[in-house]
N, C-alpha and C positions, 0 to 999 in steps of 0.2 A: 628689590622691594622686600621687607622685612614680613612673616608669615603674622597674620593676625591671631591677634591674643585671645581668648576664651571673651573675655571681659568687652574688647571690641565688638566681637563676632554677634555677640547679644546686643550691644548698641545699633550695630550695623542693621540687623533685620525686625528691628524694633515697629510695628505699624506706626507708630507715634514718630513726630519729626524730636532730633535730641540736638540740642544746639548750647554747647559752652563757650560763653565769651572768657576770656582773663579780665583783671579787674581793671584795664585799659576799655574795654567793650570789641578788643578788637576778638574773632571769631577762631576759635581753637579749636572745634569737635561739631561737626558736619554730616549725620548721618542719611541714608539714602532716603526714608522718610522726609526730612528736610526739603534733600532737592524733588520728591516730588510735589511737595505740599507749593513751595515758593519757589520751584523752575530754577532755581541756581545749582549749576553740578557744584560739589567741596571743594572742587579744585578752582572754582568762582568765589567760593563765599569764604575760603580760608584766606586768617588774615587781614579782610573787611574788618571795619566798622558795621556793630547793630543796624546802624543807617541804611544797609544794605535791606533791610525787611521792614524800618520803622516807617510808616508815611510821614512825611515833612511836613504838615502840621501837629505831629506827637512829637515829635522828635525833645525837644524841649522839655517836656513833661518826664518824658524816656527818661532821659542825661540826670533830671534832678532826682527821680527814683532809684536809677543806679547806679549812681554817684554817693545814695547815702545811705544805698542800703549795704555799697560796697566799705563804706566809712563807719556806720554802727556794727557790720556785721550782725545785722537782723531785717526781714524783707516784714512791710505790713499787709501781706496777704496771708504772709504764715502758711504757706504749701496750699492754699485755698485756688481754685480754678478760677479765673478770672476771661470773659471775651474780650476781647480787643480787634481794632484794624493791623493791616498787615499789608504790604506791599508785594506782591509778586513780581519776577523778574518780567514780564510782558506791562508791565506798568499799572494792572488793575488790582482793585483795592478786594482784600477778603478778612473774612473774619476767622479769626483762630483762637481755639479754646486752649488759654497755656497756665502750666503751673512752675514753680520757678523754686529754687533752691542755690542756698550759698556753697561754697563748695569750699572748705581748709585746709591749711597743714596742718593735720593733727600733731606734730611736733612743735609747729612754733603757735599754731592757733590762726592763723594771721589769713585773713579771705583771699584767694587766689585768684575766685571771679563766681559765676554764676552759669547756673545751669539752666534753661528749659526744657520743659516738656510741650508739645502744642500739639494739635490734629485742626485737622480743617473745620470749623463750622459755621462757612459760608451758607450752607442751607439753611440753620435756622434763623436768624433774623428774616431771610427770605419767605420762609414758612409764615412766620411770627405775622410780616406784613399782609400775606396771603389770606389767611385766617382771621385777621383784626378789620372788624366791618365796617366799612366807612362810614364817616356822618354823615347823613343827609342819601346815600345811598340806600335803597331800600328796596 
């Protein structure tokens, strides 16, 4: 096993889950945030398909976003934080705040795939609901 690079080392103990697909969507960079966020060790999620964390009714949505964000080489959230659903390995659904970035060869230009950033924020919707009064309850 080859010693980890400075560069990993900071990815690795990252609080934030770090997750790079290639521009296939299959899963190249798996940091230990990840698997605690969505239960899959790297040695599970390396390799996958996104499918691995998208719920199967995004999933469609998923493919056409980075499908063309991988083909303009431009994302329209523009590094902006975005919630979404999320599938955890135990099969239950969570929400995660992620931000996303294309990643190049600075030699040839040409997108190689994409990056996430995410953290859990299954609480807040839960909050959100907690706090929002119901009608008719009073």
């Amino acid at each position: 096993m080859e010693p980890m690079s400075f560069a990993e080392s900071i990815l690795e103990h990252m609080a934030d889950a770090v997750i790079f697909a290639d521009a296939t969507g299959a899963i190249a960079r798996w940091n230990r945030a990840a698997t605690a966020i969505f239960g899959y060790s790297a040695e599970e999620a390396l390799g996958q398909t996104l499918d691995l964390i998208v719920p199967e009714h995004l999933r469609a949505a998923h493919w056409r976003g980075f499908d063309g964000a991988i083909t303009r080489g431009a994302l329209k959230l523009q590094g902006r934080p975005t919630v979404t659903r999320a599938t955890h390995r135990s099969g239950s659904k969570i929400y995660v705040e992620m931000t996303f970035a294309l990643v190049s060869t600075p030699s040839e230009g040409a997108t190689r795939g994409a990056v996430a950033v995410a953290r859990d924020a299954t609480a807040q919707p839960e909050q959100q609901r907690a706090s929002t009064p119901r009608q008719g309850a009073e």
